[in-house]
C-alpha atoms as a printed R data frame, in Angstrom:
    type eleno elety resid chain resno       x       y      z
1   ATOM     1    CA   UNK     A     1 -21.817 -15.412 35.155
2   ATOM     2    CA   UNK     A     2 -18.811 -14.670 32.927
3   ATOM     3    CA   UNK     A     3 -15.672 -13.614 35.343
4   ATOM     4    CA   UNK     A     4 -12.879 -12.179 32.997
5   ATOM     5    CA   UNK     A     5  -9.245 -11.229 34.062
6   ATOM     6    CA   UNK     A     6  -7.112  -8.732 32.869
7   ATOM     7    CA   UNK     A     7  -4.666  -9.688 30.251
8   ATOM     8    CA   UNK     A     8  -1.755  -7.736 29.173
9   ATOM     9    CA   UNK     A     9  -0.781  -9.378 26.834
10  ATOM    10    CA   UNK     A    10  -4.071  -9.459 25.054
11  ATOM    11    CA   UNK     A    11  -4.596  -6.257 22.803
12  ATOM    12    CA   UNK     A    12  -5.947  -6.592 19.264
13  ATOM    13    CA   UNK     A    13  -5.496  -3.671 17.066
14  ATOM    14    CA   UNK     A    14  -9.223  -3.917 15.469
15  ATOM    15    CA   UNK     A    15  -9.205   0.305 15.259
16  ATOM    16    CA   UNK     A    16  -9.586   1.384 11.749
17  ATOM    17    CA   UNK     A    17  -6.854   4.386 12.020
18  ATOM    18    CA   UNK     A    18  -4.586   1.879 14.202
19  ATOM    19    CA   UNK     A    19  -4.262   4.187 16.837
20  ATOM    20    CA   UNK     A    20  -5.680   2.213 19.499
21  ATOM    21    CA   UNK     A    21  -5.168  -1.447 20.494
22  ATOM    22    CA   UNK     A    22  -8.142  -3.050 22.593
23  ATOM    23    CA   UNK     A    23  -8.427  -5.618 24.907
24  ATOM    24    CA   UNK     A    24 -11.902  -7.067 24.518
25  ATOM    25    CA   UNK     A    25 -13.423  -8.014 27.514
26  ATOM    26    CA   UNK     A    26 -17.122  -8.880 27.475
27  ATOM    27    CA   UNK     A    27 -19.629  -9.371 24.448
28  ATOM    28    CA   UNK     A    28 -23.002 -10.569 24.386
29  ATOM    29    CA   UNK     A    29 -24.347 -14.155 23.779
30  ATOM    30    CA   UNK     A    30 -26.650 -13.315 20.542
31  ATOM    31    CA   UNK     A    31 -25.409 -10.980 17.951
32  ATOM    32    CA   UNK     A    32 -28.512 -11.043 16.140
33  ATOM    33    CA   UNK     A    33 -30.025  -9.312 19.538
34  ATOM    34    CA   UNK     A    34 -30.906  -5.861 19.983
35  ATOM    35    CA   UNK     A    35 -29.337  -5.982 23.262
36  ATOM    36    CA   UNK     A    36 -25.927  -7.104 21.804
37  ATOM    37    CA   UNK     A    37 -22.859  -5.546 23.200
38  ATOM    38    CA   UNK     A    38 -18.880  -5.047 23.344
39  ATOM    39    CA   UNK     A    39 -17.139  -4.279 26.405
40  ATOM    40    CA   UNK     A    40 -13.297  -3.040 25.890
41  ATOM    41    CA   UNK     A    41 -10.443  -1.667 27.282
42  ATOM    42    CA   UNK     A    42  -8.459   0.605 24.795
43  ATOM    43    CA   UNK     A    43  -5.043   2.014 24.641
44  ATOM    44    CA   UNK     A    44  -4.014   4.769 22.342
45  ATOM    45    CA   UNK     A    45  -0.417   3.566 21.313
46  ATOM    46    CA   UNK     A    46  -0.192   6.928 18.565
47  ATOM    47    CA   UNK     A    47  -1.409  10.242 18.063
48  ATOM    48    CA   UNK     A    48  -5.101   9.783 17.131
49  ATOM    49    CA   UNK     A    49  -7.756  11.463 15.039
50  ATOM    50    CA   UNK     A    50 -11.500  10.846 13.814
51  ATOM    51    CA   UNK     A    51 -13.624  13.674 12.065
52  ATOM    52    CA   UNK     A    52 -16.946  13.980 13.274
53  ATOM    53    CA   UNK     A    53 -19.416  11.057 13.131
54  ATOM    54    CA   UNK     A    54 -22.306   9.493 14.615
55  ATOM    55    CA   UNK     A    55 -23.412   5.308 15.229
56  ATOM    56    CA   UNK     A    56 -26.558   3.575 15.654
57  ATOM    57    CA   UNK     A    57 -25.654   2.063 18.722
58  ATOM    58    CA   UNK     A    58 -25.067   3.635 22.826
59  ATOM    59    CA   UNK     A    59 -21.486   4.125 24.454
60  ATOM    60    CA   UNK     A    60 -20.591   4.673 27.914
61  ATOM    61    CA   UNK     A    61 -17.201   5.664 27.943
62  ATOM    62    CA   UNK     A    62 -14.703   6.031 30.971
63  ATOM    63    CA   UNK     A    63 -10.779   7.257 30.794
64  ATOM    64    CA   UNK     A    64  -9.049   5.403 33.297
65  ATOM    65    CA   UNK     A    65  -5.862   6.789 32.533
66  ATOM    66    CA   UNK     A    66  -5.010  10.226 31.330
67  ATOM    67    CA   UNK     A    67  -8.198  12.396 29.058
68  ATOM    68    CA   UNK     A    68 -10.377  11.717 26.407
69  ATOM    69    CA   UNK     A    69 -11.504  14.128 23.590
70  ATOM    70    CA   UNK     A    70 -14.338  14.457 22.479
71  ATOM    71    CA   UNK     A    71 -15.071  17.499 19.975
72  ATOM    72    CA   UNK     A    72 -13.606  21.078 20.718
73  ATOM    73    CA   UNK     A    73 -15.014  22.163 23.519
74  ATOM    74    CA   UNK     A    74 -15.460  19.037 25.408
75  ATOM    75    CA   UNK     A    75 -13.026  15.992 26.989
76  ATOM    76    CA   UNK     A    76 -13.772  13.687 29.495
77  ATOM    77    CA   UNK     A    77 -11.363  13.957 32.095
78  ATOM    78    CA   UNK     A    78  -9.771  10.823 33.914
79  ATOM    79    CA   UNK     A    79 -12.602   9.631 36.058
80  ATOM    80    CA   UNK     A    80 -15.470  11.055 34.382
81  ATOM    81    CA   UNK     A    81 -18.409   9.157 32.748
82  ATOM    82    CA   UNK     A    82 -19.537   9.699 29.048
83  ATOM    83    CA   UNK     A    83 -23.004   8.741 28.127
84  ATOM    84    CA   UNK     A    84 -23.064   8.886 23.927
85  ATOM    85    CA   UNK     A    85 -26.631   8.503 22.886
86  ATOM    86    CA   UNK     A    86 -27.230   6.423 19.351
87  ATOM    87    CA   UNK     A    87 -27.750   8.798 16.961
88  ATOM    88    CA   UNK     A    88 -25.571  11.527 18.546
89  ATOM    89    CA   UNK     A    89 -22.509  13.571 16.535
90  ATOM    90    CA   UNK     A    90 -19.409  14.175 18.308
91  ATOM    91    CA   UNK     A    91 -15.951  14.662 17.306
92  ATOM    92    CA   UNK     A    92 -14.217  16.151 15.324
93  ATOM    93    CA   UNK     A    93 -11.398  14.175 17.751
94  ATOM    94    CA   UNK     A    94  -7.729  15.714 18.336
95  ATOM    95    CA   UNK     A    95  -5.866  13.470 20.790
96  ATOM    96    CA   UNK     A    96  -2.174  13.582 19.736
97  ATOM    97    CA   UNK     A    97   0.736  12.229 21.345
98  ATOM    98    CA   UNK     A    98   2.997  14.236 23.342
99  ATOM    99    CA   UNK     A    99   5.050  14.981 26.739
100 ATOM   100    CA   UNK     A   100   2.329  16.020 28.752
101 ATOM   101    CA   UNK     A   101   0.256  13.641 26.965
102 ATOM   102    CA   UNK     A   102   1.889  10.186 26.272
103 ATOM   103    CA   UNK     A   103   1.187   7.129 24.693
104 ATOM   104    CA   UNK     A   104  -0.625   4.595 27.092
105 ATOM   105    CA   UNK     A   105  -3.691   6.487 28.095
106 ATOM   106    CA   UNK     A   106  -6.581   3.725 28.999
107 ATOM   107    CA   UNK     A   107 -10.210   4.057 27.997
108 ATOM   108    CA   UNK     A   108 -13.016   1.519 29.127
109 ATOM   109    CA   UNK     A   109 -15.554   1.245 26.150
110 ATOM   110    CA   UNK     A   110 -18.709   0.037 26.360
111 ATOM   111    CA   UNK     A   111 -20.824  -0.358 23.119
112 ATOM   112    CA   UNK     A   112 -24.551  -1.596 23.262
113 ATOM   113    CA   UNK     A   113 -27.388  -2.044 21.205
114 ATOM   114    CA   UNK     A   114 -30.180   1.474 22.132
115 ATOM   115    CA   UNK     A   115 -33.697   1.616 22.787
116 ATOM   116    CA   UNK     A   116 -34.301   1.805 18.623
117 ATOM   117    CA   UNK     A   117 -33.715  -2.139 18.639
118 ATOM   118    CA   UNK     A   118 -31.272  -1.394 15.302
119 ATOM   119    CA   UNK     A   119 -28.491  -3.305 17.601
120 ATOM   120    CA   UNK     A   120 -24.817  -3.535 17.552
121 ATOM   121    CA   UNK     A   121 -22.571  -5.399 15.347
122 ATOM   122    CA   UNK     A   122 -20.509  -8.076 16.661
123 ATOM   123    CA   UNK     A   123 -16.527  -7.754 16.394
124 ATOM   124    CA   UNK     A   124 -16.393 -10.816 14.585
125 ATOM   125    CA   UNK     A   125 -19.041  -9.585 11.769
126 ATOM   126    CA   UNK     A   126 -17.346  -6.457 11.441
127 ATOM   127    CA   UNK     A   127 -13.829  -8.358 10.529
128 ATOM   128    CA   UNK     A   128 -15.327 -10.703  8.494
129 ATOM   129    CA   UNK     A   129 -17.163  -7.917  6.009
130 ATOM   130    CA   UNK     A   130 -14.089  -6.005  6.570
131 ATOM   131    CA   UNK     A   131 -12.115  -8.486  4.826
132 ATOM   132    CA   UNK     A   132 -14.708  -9.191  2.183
133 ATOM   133    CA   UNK     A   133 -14.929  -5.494  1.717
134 ATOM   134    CA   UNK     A   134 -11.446  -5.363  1.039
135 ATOM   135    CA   UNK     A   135 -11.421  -7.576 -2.489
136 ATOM   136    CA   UNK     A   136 -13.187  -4.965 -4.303
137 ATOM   137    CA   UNK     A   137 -11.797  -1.807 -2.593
138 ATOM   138    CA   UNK     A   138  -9.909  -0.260  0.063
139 ATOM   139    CA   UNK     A   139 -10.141   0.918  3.726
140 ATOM   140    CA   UNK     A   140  -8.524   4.742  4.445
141 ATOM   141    CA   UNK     A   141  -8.420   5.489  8.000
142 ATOM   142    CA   UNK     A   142 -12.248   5.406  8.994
143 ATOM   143    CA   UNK     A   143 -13.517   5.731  5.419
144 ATOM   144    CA   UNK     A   144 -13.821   2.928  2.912
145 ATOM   145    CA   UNK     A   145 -12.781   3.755 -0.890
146 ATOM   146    CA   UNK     A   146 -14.737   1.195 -3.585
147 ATOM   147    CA   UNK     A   147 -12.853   0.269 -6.853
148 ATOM   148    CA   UNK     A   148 -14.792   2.964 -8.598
149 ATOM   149    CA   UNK     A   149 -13.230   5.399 -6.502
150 ATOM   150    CA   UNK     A   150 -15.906   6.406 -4.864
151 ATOM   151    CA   UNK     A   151 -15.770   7.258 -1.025
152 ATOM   152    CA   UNK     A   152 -17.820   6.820  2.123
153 ATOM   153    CA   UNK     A   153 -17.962   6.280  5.490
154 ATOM   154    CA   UNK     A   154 -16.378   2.995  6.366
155 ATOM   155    CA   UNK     A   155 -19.267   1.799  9.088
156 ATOM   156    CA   UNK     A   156 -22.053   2.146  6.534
157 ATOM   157    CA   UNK     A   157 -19.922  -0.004  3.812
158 ATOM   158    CA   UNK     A   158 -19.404  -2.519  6.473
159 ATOM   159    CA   UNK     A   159 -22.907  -2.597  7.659
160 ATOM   160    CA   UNK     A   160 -24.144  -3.285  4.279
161 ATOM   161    CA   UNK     A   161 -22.070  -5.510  3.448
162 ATOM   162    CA   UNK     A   162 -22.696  -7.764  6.892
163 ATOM   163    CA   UNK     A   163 -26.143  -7.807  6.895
164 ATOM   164    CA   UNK     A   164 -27.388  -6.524  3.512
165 ATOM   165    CA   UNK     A   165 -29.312  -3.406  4.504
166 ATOM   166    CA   UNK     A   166 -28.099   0.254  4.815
167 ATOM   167    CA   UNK     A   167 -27.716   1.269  8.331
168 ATOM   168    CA   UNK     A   168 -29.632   3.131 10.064
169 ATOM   169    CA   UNK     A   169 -28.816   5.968 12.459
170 ATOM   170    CA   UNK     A   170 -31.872   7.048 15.244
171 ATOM   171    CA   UNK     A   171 -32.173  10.646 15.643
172 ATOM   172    CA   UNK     A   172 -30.641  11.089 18.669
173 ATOM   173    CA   UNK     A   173 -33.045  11.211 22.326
174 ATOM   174    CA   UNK     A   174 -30.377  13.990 24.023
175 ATOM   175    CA   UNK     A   175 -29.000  16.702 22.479
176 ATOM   176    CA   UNK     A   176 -25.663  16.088 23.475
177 ATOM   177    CA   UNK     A   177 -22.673  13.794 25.597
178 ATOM   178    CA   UNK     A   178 -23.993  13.649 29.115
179 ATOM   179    CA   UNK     A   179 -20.838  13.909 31.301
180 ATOM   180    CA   UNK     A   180 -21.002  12.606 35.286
181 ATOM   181    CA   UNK     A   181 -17.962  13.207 37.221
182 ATOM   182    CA   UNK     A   182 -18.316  10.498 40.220
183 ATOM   183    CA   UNK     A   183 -16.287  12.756 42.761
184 ATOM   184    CA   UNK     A   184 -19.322  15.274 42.897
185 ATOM   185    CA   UNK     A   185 -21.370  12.565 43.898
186 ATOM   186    CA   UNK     A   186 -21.860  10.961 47.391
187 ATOM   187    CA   UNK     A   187 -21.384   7.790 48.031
188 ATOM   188    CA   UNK     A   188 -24.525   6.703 50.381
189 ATOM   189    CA   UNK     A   189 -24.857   3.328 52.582
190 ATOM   190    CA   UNK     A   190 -26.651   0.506 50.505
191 ATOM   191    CA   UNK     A   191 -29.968  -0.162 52.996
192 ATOM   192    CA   UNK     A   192 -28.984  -3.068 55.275
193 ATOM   193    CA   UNK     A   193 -25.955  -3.515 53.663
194 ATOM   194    CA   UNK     A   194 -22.824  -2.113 56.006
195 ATOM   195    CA   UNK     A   195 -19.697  -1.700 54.535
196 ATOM   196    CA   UNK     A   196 -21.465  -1.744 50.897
197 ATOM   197    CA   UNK     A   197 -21.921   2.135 49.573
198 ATOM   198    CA   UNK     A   198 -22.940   3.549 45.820
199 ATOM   199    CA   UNK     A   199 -22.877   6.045 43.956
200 ATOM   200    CA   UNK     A   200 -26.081   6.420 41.514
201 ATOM   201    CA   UNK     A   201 -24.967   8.492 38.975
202 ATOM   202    CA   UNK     A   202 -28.186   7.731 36.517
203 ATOM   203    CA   UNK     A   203 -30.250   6.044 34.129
204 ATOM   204    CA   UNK     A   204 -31.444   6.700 30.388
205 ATOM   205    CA   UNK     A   205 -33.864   6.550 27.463
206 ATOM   206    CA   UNK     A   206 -36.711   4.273 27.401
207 ATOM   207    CA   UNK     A   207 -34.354   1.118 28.375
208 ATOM   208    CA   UNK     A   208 -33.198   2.768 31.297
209 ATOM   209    CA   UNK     A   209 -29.595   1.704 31.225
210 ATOM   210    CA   UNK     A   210 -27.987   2.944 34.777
211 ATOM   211    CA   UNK     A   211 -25.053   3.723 35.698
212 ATOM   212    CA   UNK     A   212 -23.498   3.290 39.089
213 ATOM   213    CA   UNK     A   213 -20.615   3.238 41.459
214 ATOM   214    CA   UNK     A   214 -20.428   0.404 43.978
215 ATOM   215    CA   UNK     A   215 -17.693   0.451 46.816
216 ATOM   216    CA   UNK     A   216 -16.748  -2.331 49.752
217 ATOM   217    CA   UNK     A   217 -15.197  -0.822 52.797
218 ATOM   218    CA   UNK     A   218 -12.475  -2.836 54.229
219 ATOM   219    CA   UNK     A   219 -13.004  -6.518 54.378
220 ATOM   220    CA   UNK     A   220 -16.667  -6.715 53.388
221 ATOM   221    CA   UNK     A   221 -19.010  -9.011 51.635
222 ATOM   222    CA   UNK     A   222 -22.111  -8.171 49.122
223 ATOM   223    CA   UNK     A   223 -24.459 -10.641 47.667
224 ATOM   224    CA   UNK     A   224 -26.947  -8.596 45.378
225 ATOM   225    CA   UNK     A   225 -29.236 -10.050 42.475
226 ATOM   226    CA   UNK     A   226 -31.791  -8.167 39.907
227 ATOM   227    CA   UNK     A   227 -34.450 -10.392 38.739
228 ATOM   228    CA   UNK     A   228 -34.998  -8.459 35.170
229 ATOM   229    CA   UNK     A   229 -31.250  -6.779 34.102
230 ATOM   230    CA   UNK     A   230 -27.853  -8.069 33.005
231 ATOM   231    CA   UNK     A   231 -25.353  -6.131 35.336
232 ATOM   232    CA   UNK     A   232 -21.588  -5.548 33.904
233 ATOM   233    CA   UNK     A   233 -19.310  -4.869 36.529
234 ATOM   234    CA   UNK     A   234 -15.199  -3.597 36.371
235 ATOM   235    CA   UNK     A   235 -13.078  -3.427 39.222
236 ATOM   236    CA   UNK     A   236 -11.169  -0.100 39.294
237 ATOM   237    CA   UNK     A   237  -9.537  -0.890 42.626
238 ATOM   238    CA   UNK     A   238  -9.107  -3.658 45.373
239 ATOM   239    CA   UNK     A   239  -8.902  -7.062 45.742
240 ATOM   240    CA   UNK     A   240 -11.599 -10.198 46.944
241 ATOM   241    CA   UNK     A   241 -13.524 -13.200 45.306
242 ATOM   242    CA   UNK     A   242 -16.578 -13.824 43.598
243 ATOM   243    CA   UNK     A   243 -17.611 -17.771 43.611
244 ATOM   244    CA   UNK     A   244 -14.352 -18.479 44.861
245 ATOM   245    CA   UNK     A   245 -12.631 -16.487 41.951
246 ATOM   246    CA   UNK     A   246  -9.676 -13.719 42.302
247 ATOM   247    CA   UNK     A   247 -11.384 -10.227 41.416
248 ATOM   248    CA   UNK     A   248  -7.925  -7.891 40.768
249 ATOM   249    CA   UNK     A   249  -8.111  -4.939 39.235
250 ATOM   250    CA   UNK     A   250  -9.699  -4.424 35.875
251 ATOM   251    CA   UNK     A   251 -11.598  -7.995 36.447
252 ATOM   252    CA   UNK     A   252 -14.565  -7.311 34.180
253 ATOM   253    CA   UNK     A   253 -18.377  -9.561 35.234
254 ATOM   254    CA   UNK     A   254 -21.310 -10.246 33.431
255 ATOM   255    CA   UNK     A   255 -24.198 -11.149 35.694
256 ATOM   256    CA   UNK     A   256 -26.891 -12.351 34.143
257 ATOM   257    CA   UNK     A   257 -30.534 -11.574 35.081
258 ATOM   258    CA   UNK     A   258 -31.917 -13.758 38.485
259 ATOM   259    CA   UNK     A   259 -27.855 -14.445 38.883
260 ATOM   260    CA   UNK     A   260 -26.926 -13.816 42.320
261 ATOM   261    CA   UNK     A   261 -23.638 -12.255 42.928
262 ATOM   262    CA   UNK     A   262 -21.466 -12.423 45.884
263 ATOM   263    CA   UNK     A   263 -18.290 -10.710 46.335
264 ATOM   264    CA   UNK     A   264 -15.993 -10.844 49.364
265 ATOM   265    CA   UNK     A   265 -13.251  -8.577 49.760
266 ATOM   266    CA   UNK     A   266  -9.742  -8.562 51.258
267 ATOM   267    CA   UNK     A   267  -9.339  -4.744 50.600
268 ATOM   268    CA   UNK     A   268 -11.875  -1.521 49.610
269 ATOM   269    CA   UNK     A   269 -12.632  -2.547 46.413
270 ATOM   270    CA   UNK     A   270 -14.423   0.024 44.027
271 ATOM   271    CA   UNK     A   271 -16.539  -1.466 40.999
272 ATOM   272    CA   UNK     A   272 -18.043   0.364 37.987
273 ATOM   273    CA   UNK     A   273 -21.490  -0.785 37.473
274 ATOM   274    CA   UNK     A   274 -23.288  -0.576 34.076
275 ATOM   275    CA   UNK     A   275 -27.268  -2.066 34.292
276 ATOM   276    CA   UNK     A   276 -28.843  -3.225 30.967
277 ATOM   277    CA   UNK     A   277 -32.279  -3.675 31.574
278 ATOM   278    CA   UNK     A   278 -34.035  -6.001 28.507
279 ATOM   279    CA   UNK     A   279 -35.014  -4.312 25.393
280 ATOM   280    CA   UNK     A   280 -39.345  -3.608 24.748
281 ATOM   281    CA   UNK     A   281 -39.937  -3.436 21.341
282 ATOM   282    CA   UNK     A   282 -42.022   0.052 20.466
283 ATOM   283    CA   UNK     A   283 -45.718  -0.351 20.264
284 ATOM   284    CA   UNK     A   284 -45.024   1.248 16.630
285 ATOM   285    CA   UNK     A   285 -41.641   0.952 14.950
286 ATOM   286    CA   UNK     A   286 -40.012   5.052 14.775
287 ATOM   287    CA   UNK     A   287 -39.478   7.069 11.238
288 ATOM   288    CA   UNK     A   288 -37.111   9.071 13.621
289 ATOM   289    CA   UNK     A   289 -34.045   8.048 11.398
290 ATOM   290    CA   UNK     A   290 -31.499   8.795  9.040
291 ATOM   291    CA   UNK     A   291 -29.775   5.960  6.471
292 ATOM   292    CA   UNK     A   292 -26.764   8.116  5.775
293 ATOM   293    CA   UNK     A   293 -23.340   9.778  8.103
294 ATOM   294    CA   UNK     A   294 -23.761  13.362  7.477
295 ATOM   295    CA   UNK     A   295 -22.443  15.448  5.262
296 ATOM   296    CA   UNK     A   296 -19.673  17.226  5.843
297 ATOM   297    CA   UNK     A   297 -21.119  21.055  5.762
298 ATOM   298    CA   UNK     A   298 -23.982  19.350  7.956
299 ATOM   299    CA   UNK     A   299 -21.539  17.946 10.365
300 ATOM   300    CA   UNK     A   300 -19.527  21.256 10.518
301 ATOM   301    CA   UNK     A   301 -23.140  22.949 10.875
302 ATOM   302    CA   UNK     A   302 -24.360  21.118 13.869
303 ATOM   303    CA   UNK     A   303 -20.591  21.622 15.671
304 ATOM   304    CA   UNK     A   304 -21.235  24.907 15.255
305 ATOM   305    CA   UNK     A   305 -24.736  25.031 16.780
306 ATOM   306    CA   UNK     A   306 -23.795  22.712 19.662
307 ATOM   307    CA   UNK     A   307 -26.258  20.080 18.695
């Protein structure tokens, strides 16, 4: 089990328009795996924009403070739950700074490797072929700018240039963001658990991530384990212990598969659950992919559709 505090002093400004400061909280063991993944906390510190683009890789997205744009049309409101598929558009992205909107607003990331086994790219890969990237050429906000002068999107140059091989984006599975908002959903007694409730608020593609609300009443105590899935937990309110360790808010977990976790409380404590169930490779590997961002008429085209 991994138990990490928050840290305020901690923020790394690893955005590419430098915008947003994060504070990286969990990562997975292997980056070569196709269940690799980032957990962050991010702050926008400036007014912040990103045209519309896609990734090869899943993100489950939560505003903890203040909203979240999307694309025109849609923003995640604080509380609310954003399931981005891999292979999905969204944005353009308009989030500036202002007086009913300040500086400060908190997002939890989390970035994870998708049922197409293509992966996710480690933080520490994606500085290091950043900074190789940067002897022959340029960065510009999100795009990357070669000596030649030509132009492109700054994720594909840095995928390349890490592992060799153009990247590749899966068509997406949904058709669009799936948005949850937890207050429509009840919370509902865990069976011979009292004191421990949850909130289910789904599961998806063929890897059947979940996501889930889990809530201690009072001064309560939960000892759980799942024999096949790494759990990530956050605690968005309350106090306790877990193996004899302070849980405070924003305490970020990673339980390992067959790991069992107990957590005593002091205080109703409310965690944020995300299950990653393993990986299965497909029986045959899928042409359903693109090696290029889109264009931008295509882009503008599929905004306009609502794809």
């Amino acid at each position: 089990m991994k138990i990490v505090p928050f840290d305020p002093s901690n923020w790394k400004k690893d955005h590419p328009t430098g915008a947003i400061a994060f504070q990286h909280m969990l990562k997975g063991d292997d980056p070569t795996s196709p269940e690799n993944f980032m957990y962050i906390l991010a702050r926008q510190d400036a007014d912040f924009h990103m045209p519309r683009h896609r990734h090869n890789f899943e993100q489950i997205r939560l505003p903890l403070k203040g909203a979240y744009h999307v694309q025109p049309g849609l923003t995640l409101e604080e509380g609310q739950i954003g399931y981005f598929p891999e292979g999905l558009a969204y944005g353009p992205q308009e989030d500036p700074i202002t007086e009913q909107t300040p500086a400060g607003r908190l997002l939890l990331t989390l970035q994870f490797g998708g049922s197409s086994t293509y992966g996710f790219m480690s933080i520490e890969q994606r500085r290091q072929a950043w900074k190789e990237l940067e002897k022959s050429g340029r960065f510009d906000g999100p795009f990357y700018v070669r000596s030649d002068g030509k132009r492109e999107w700054g994720l594909n140059a840095i995928w390349q240039q890490a592992f060799g091989v153009k990247l590749k984006y899966p068509h997406p599975r949904y058709r669009k963001v799936i948005v949850a908002d937890p207050k429509h959903f009840n919370w509902l007694t865990l069976k011979g658990l009292p004191g421990v409730d949850h909130k289910f608020m789904g599961s998806f593609a063929e890897r059947g991530v979940w996501i889930e609300m889990i809530r201690l009443r009072g001064e309560a105590s939960w000892s759980s384990v799942d024999e096949s899935s790494q759990r990530l937990f956050v605690v968005l309110s309350g106090e306790g212990t877990v193996d004899a360790n302070p849980l405070t808010p924003l305490t970020a977990l990673q339980v390992y598969p067959g790991e069992k976790l107990e957590i005593e409380t002091t205080s109703t404590m409310e965690l944020f659950l995300v299950g990653l169930p393993p990986i299965e490779p497909p029986v045959v590997e899928s042409d359903q992919f693109a090696e290029e961002e889109m264009r931008p008429e295509d882009q503008l085209e599929q905004l306009r559709s609502g794809a």
